[in-house]
Each structure stands twice: as C-alpha cells, then as structure tokens.
N, C-alpha and C positions, 0 to 999 in steps of 0.2 A: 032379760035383755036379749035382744038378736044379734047373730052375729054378725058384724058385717062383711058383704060380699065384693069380691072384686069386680062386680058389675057393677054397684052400688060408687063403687070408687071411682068407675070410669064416667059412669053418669056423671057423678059433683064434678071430674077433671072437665067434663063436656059441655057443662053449665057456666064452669069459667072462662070452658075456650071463648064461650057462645058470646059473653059479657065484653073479652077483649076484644073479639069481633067487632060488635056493636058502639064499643068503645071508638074503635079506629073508622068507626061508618060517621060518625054523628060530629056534628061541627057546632053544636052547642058544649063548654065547656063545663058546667055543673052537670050535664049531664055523662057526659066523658068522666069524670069523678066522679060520680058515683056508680058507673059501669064498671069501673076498674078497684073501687075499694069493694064492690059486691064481689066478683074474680078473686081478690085476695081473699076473702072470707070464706067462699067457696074454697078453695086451696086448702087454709089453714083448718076446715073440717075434714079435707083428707088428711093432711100431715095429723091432725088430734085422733082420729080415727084409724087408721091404719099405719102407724111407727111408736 
C-alpha cells in the first residue's frame, strides 16, 4: 500500500474546494446537491486518510 502524500491531500482538499465552487456557480438545485455531497466525500477521504 502507498503511503499517502501531503500533495495527495491537497489535491482531494482542491477537488472539494473545486465542487463548492461549482456548487455556488450553478443555479440548478440537484445539481448544487450533489456538488456539495461529492466535496463532503472528498473531505471525508482526507479526514480517513490522513488523521
């Protein structure tokens, strides 16, 4: 198994910045929901991954 890297970690934090972002552009609401539960998921693979 590889270890994970703190580049790795800022990637996933970048991919959820990226989603809230995207989240707060779009003015369709199921899309907005599911922009922001992907960001949580991303999140919660760093919190599983690195703590």
């Amino acid at each position: 198994m590889a270890i994970p890297t703190i580049e790795k970690r800022e990637e996933y934090v970048g991919y959820a910045e990226h989603c809230v972002k995207l989240a707060r552009q779009t003015k369709d609401p199921e899309s907005r929901r599911i922009l922001r539960e992907m960001a949580a998921e991303w999140l919660k693979l760093v919190d599983k991954t690195y703590h």
